[in-house]
C-alpha positions in Angstrom: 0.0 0.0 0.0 1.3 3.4 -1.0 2.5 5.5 1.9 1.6 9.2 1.6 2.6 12.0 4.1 0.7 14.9 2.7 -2.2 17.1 4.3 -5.6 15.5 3.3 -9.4 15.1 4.3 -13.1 14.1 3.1 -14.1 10.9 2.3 -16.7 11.5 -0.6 -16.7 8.2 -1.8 -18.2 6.6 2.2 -19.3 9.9 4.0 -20.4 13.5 3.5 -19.4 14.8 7.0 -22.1 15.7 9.1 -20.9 19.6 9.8 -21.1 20.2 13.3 -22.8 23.3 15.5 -19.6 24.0 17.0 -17.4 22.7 14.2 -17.8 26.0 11.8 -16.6 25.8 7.8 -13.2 27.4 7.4 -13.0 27.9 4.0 -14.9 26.6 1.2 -12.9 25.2 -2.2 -15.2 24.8 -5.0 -18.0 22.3 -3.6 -15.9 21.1 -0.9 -16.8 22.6 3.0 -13.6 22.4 5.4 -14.3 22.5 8.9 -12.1 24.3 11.8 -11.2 20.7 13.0 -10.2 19.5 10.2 -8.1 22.1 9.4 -6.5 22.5 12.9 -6.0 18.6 12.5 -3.8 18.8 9.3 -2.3 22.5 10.6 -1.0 21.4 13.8 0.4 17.9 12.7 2.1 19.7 9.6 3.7 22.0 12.5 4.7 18.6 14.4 6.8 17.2 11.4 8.4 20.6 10.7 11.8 21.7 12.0 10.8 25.0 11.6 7.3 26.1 12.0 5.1 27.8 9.4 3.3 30.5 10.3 -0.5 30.3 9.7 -0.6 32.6 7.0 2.0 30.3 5.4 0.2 26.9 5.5 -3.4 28.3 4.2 -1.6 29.3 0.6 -0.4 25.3 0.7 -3.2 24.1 1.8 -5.6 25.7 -0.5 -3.7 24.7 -3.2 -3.8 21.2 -1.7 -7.7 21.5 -1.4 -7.8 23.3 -5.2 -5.8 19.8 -6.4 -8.5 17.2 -4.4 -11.5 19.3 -5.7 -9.7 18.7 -9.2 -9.3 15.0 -8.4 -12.8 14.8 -7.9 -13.7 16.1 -10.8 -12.0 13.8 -12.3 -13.5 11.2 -10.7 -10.7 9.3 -9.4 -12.8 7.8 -6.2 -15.1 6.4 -8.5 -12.7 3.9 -9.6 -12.6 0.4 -8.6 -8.9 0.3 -8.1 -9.5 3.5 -5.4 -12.2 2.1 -4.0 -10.7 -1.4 -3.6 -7.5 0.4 -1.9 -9.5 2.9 0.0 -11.9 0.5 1.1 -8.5 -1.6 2.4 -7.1 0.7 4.2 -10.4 1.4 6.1 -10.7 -1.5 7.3 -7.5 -1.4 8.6 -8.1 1.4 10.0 -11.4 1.1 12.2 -9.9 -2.8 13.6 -8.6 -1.0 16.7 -12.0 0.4 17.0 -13.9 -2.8 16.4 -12.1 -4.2 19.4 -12.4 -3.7 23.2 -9.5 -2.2 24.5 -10.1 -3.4 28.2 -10.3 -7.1 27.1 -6.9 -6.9 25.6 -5.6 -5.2 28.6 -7.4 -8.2 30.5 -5.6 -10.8 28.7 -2.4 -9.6 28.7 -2.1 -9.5 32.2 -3.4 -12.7 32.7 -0.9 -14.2 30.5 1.5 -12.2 32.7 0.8 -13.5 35.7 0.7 -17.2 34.0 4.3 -16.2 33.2 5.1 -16.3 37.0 4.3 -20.3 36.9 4.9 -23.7 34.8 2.4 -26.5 35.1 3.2 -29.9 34.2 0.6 -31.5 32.7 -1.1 -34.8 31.2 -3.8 -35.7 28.7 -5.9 -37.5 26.5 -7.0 -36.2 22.9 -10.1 -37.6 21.7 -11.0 -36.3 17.9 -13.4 -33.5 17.0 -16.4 -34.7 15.6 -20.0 -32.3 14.8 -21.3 -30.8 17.5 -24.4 -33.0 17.5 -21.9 -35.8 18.7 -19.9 -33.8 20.8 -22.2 -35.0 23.9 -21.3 -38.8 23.2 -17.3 -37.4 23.0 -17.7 -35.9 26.3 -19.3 -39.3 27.3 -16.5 -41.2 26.9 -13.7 -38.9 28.5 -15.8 -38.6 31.2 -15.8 -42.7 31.6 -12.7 -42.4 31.3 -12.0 -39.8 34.2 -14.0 -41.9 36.1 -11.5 -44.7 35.6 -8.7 -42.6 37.1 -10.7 -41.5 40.1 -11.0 -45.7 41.4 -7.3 -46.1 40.4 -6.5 -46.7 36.8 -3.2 -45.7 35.8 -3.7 -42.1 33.6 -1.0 -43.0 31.2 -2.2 -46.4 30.1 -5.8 -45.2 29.1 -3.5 -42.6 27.3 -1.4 -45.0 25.5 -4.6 -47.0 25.0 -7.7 -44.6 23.4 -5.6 -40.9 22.8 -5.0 -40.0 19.3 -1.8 -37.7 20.1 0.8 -39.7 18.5 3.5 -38.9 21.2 1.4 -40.6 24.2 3.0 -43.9 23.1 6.0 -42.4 24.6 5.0 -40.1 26.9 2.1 -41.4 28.4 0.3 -38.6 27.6 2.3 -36.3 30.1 3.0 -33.1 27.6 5.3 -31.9 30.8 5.5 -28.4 31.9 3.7 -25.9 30.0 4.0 -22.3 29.9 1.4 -19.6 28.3 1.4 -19.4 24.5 2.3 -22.8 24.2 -0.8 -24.7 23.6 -4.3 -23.4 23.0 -5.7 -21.2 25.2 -8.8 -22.9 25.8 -6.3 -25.8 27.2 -3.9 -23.3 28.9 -7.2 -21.6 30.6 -8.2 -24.8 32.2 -4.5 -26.3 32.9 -3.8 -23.1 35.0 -6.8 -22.9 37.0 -7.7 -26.0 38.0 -5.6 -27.8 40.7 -2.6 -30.1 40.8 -4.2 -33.6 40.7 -7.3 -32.4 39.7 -9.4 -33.4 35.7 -11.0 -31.6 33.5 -12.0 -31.7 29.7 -11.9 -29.1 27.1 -12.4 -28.3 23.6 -9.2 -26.9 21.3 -9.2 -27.1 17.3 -7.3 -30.2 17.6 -9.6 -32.0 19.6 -11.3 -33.4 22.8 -9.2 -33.8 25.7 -9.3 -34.9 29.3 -6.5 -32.8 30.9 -5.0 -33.7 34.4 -2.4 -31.0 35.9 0.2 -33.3 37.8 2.3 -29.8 39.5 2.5 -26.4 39.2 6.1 -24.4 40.2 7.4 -21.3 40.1 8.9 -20.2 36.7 12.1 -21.4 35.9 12.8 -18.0 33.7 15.5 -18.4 31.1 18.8 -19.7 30.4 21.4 -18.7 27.9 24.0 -22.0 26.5 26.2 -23.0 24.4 25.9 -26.7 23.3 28.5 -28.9 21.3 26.1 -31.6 19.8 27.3 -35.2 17.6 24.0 -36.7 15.8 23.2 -40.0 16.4 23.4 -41.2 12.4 19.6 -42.0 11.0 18.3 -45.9 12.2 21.7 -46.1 14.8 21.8 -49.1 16.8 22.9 -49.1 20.7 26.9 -49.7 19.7 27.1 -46.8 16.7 25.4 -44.5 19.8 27.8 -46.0 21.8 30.8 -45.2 19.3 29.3 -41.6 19.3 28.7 -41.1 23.3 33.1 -42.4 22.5 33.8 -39.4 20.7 32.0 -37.2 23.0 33.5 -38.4 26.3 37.0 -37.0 24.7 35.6 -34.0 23.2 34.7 -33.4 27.1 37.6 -34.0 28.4 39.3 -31.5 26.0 37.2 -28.6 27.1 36.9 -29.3 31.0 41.0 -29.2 30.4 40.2 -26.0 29.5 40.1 -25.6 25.8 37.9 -22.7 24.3 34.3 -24.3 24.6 33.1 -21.9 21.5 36.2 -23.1 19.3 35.4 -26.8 19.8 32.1 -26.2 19.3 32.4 -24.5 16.1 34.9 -27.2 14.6 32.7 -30.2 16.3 29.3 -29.5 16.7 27.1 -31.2 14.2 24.2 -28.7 15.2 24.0 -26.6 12.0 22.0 -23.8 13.2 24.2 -23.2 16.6 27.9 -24.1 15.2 28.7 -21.2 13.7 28.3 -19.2 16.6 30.7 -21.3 18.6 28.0 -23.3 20.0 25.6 -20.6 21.2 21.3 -21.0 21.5 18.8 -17.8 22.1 17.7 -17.6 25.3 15.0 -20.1 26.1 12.6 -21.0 28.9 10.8 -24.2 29.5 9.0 -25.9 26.5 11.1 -24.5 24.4 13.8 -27.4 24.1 13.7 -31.6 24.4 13.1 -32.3 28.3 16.3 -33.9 28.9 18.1 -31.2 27.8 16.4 -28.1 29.5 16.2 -30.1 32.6 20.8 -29.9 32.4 20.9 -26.4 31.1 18.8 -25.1 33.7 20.5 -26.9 36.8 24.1 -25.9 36.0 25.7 -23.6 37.7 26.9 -20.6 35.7 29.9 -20.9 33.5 29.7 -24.4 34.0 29.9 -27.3 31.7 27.6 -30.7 31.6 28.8 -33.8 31.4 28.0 -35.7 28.2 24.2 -36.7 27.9 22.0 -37.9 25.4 18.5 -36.8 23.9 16.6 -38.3 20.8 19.0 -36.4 18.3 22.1 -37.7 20.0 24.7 -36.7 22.3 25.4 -32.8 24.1 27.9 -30.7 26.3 26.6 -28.0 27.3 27.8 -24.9 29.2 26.1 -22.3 30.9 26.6 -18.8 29.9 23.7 -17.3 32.4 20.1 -17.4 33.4 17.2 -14.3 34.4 14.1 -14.4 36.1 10.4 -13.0 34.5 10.8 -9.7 32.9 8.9 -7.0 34.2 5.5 -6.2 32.4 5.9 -3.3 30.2 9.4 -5.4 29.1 7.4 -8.2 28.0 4.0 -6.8 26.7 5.0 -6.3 23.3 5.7 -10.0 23.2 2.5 -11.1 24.9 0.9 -9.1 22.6 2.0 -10.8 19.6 1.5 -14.3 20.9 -1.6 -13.6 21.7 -2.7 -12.7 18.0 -1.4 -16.5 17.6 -4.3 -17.8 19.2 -7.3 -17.7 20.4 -7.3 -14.9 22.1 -6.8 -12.6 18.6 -10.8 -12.7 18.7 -12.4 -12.3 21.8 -11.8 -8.3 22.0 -13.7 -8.3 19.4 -16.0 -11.0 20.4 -16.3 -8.5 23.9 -16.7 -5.5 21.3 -20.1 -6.9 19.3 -21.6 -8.0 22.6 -21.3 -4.6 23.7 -23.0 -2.9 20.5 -25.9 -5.5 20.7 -26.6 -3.6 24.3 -25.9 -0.2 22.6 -28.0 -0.7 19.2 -30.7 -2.7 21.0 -30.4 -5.8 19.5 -33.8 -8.3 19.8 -33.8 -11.2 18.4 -37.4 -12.5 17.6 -38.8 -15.8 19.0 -40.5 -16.3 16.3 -38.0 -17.2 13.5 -36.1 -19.7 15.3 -39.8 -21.4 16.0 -40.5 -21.3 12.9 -37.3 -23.1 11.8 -38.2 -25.6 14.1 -41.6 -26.3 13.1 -40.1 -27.1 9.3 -37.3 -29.4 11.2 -40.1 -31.4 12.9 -42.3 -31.6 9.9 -39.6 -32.7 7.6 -37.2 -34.6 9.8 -34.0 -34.5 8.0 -31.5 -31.8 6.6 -31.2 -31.9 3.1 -31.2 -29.3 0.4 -35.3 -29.9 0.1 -35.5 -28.6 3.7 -32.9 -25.8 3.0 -35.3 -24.6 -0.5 -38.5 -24.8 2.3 -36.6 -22.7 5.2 -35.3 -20.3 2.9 -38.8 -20.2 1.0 -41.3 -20.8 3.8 -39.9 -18.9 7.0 -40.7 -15.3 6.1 -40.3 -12.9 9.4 -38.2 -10.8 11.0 -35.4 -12.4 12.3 -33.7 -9.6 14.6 -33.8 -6.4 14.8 -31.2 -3.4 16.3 -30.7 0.3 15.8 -34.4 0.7 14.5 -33.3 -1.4 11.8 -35.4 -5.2 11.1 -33.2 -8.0 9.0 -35.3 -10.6 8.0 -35.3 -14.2 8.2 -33.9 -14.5 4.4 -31.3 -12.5 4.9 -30.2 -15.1 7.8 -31.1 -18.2 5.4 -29.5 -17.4 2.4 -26.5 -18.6 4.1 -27.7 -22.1 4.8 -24.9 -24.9 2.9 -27.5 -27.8 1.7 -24.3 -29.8 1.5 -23.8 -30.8 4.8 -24.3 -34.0 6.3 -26.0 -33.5 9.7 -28.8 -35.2 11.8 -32.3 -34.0 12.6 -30.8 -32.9 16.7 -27.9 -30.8 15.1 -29.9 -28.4 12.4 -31.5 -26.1 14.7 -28.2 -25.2 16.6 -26.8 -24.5 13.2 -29.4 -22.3 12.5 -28.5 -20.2 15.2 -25.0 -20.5 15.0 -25.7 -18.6 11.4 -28.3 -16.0 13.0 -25.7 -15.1 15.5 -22.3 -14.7 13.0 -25.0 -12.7 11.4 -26.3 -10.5 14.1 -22.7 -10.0 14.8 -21.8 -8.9 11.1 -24.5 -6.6 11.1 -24.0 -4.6 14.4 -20.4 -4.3 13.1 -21.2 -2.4 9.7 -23.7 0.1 11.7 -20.7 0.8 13.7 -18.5 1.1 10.9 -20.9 3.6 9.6 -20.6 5.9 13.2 -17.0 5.6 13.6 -16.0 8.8 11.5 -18.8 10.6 14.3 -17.8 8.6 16.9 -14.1 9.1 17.1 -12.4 11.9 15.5 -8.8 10.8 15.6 -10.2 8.1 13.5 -12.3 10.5 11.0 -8.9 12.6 11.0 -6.7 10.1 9.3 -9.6 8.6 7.5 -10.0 11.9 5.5 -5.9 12.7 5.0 -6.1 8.9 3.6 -8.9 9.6 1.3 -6.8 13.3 -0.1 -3.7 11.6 0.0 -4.8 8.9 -2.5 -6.2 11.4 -4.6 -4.1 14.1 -4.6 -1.2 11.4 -5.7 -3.1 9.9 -8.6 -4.3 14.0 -9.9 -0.6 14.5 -9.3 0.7 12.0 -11.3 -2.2 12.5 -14.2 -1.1 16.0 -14.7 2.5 16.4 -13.6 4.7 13.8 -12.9 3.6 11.3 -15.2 2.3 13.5 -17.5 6.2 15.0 -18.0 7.8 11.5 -18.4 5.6 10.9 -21.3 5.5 13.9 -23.0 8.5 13.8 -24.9 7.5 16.4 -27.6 6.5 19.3 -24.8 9.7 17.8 -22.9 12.0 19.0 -26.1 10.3 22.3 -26.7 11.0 23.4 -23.5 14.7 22.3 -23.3 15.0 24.0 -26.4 13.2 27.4 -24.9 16.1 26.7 -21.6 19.0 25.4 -23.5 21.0 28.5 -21.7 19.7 26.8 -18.3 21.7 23.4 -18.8 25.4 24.0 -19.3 28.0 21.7 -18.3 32.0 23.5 -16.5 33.3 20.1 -17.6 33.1 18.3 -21.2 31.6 14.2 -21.3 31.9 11.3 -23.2 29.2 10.7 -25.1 28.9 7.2 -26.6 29.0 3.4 -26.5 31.8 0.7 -24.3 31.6 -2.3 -25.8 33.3 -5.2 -23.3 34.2 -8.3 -24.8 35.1 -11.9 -23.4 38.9 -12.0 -25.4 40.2 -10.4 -28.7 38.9 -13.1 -31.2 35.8 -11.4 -30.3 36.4 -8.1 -30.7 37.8 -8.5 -33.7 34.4 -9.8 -35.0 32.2 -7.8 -33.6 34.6 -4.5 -35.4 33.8 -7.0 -38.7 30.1 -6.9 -38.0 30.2 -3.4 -37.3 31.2 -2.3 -41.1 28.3 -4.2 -42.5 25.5 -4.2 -39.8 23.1 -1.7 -39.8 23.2 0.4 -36.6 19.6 0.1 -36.1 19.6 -3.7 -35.6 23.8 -3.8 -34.7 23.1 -4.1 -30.8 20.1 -7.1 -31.0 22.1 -9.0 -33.1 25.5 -8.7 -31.1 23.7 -9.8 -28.4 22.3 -12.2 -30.0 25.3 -13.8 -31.6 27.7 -13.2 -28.4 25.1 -13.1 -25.3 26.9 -13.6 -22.0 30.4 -13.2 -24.2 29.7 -9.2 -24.5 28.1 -6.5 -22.7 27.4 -2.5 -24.2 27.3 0.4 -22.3 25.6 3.9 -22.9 27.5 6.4 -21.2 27.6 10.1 -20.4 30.1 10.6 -18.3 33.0 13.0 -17.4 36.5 12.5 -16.5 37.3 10.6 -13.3 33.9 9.2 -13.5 34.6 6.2 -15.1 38.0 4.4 -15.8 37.5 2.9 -18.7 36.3 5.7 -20.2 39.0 7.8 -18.8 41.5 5.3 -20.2 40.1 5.5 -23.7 38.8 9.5 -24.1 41.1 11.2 -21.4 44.4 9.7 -21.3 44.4 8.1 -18.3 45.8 5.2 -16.7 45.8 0.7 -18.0 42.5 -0.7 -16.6 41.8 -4.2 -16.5 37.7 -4.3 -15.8 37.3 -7.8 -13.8 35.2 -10.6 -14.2 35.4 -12.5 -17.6 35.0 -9.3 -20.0 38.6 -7.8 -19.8 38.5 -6.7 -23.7 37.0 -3.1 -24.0 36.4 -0.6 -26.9 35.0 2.6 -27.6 32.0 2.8 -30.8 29.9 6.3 -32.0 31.6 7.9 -28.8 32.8 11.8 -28.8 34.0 14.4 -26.4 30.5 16.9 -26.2 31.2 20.5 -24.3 27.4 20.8 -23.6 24.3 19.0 -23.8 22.9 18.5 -27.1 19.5 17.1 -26.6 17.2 16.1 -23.5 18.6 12.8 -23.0 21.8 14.4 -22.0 20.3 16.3 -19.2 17.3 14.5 -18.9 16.3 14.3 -14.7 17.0 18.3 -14.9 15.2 19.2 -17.6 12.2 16.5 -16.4 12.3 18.5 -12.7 12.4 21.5 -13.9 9.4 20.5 -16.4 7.3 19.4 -14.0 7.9 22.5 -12.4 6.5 24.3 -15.0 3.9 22.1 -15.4 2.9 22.2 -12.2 2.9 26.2 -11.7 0.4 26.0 -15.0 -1.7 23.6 -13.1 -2.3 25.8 -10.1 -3.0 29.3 -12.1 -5.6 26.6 -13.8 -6.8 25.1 -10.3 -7.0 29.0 -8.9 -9.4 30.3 -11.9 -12.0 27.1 -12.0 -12.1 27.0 -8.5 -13.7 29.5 -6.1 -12.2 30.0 -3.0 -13.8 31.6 0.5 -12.5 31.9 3.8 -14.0 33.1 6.8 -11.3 35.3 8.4 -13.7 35.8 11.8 -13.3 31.7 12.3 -9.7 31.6 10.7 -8.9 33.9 14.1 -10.3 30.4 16.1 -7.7 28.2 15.0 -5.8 26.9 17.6 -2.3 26.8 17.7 -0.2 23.9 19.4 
């Protein structure tokens, strides 16, 4: 998305901005009214980003030339335009999230997960899989047979090796170990740090249905910073090759407890290619973050100390301590807690909090009736099918909700019914009103999309500079910038009208370097030169010679290039490296001054657009009627 830092304001394709008792019009610019807010907006942030302040007086000649070019945009009917619209539209959302979100719920969670951060919990589980809600019950059925189990004495680990569906619980048992926040779902974390040690519960996550049992809870262990010289056990190794390789670590440990540089050894030995290179050394980590066996060493050395050899599942370690720190304080970690929470599940419930409040705000009432009537098509057909789909969406004709003096009828909530799912009789009316409420909630958050620009002004604000911004670049561009890069026949005219302007203290070279791969080469490209025309010369030398040649335009001057130098201005042998050494000069000459546009061409552009520009403006000021009220230009206030 283009980034524009320019003054800006209405937004005439979403909003004609309600004008305010106590909001007065500053000025008016052809049809478009600017209010004193929005004028002290753009005046006193302009002031902010300037090392040295413009006086009022100043800013309103830039800023009604600013308005004169937006008017003009809109004339031209830029924000009618799908491509503005589409970008617009984008950035608006964008825009109004923060808005569409309660702030206090984020607040909320963030020090929750805090406080979580103070404690690990080890804990155990097993994972049943998700099925349709309508069979969630019989799910919930069995894990609680299962708990049951535990409570008169069954072992949790073999029903978890027995009935769960995570993989790793035929090694672990189903222990996951200690867990700290952000890294399983919340919905598991939630329940795995408020219920107590020995105590089960189950729960819900997108990977499926778990009994969870918390085993302990400690203190946080914080972080550790090691080093770690690692040999891999080789793929499918038998007990003697990790025997062979425990071999070779025993000496490497004897070498660095004898008090060799642990970093050199480790970057000539490790076989950890992420770590090696940096003698060794791991980002800090905290628990969960690395195999058990070997955050359970790092984090019980003493600092500056080295482990004895150990093994995990990738093969054998040394590791050294380099130093540990406890729980950062808050405001150190809520940029981070911040982030992880967008990871999960916790990304959606401010805004889960923020439509549950606007349901209270805009009234929301949903009516009795609809969902009845749903029912009493459920009961008379029996099944869900597209047939019973056709006859809801035809059949149930009411008002389904209503908010903000506003009804939405029960098609509107219908029409998104999928007649291809496979569900039973029990399941369709919950679906139903899972739909009704995702649309109830959609609903209440377009009405407040609609009231933000009146309900926040900061928001309105930067709305409105988007909007200008976005036109003012594309009028910009239509009738200066771009405009003066295409017009090469007004570009020549008015070099030729400047020519005095574009002078040159030192002479240039003015031609073609042709770099060759060796002489035989050069010698046949001078052949082809005497025959070729010099229209299609280049695209056949390239053609002929490709990576063996490469041609240069230049216009340069002395001590600017050395090849050039060498050639046109006697100066020293130069070898260009790589595997064109050969060089030559063709159609080059010593010019004193420019002799067309190309020569100059980013000055004579500038300075066209210049010009262009100035004729824009004396264009802009005659179409365009300007007033300003002086007696509320006196209001403006001045930060």
């Amino acid at each position: 998305m283009r980034i524009i830092k320019l003054l800006t304001m209405p937004v005439a394709l979403l909003c004609a901005m309600p004008l305010l008792a106590d909001d007065p019009v500053l000025m008016e610019v052809g049809n478009d009214k600017v209010t004193l807010s929005e004028f002290e907006y753009l005046y006193n942030k302009n002031s902010q980003q300037q090392l040295e302040k413009e006086s009022l007086d100043e800013y309103i000649d830039r800023f009604v030339v600013y308005k004169l070019k937006v008017e003009d945009a809109k004339a031209a009917g830029i924000d009618t335009t799908s491509a503005f619209k589409k970008e617009f539209e984008t950035y608006r959302n964008e825009l109004a999230a923060p808005y569409l979100q309660d702030s206090t719920v984020i607040e909320k969670l963030a020090a929750e997960a805090y406080r979580r951060m103070e404690s690990e919990v080890d804990v155990a589980h097993i994972m049943l899989p998700l099925v349709p809600e309508y069979q969630m019950d019989r799910t919930i059925a069995r894990l609680d047979s299962m708990k049951q189990c535990v409570l008169n004495g069954e072992d949790f680990g073999d029903l978890a090796v027995k009935y769960s569906i995570d993989r790793s619980a035929k090694v672990n048992r189903g222990r996951l170990g200690y867990l700290t926040v952000g890294r399983v779902p919340y919905s598991f974390e939630n329940v795995a740090f408020n219920i107590p040690v020995g105590d089960m519960a189950i729960v819900k996550t997108d990977f499926g249905v778990h009994l969870l049992k918390v085993l302990d809870k400690r203190p946080s262990q914080g972080e550790v910073l090691v080093e770690h010289i690692l040999k891999l056990y080789p793929r499918n190794a038998n007990d003697s090759i990790k025997a062979a390789v425990a071999a070779v670590m025993d000496s490497i440990y004897a070498v660095v407890k004898n008090g060799a540089d642990f970093e050199k050894v480790a970057t000539t030995e490790s076989e950890d290619p992420g770590s090696a290179a940096q003698g060794g050394k791991l980002p800090w980590f905290g628990t969960g973050r690395m195999v058990p066996e070997f955050e359970q060493v790092s984090f019980a050395l003493a600092k500056d100390s080295i482990s004895a050899p150990f093994a995990t599942r990738y093969g054998i370690h040394i590791v050294k301590k380099l130093d540990s720190r406890g729980l950062p304080a808050y405001a150190d970690c809520k940029a981070g807690i911040l982030r992880m929470m967008q990871r999960d599940e916790r990304a959606n419930m401010p805004r889960e909090a923020k439509v549950e409040q606007l349901k209270k705000e805009f009234d929301l009432k949903e009516n009795n009736e609809f969902l009845a009537l749903v029912k009493q098509e459920i009961d008379a057909y029996g099944k869900y099918d597209s047939v019973l789909v056709e006859k809801l969406q035809n059949d149930v004709k009411c008002v389904a909700f209503s908010f903000a003096g506003k009804d939405v009828m029960s098609q509107e909530v219908l029409a998104d019914l999928n007649p291809g799912l496979d569900m039973n009789k029990e399941a369709i009316a919950g679906y139903v009103t899972g739909i009704l409420h995702r649309v109830e909630s959609n609903k209440v958050i377009e009405h407040e999309m609609e009231l933000l620009d009146e309900k926040y002004p900061d928001y309105r604000n930067l709305l409105n500079e988007y909007f200008d911004g976005m036109m003012l670049f594309e009028i910009s561009n239509r009738n200066v910038w771009d405009k003066a890069n295409k017009d090469t026949e007004g570009l020549g005219e008015f070099f030729e009208s400047h020519r005095g302007d574009y002078t040159w203290n030192e002479p240039r070279f003015k031609g073609y370097v042709i770099y060759a791969a060796n002489d035989s080469i050069e010698n046949e490209i001078k052949k082809m030169i005497q025959v070729t025309g010099r229209d299609s010369l280049f695209q056949t030398l390239r053609k002929n010679f490709k990576r063996d040649i490469r041609i240069e335009h230049l216009l340069v001057k002395k001590g600017e290039n050395a090849v050039v130098d060498r050639l046109k201005f006697g100066g020293e042998e130069t070898t260009p490296g790589g595997k064109l050494p050969v060089f030559f000069e063709f159609e080059g000459r010593i010019i004193e001054q420019p002799e067309e546009v190309a020569d100059v061409r980013g000055q004579v552009t500038a300075d066209y657009q210049a010009e262009l520009e100035k004729q824009w403006v004396a264009m802009l000021k005659d179409r365009y009627k300007v007033k300003i009220n002086k007696k509320v230009l006196r209001k403006v206030k001045q930060l």
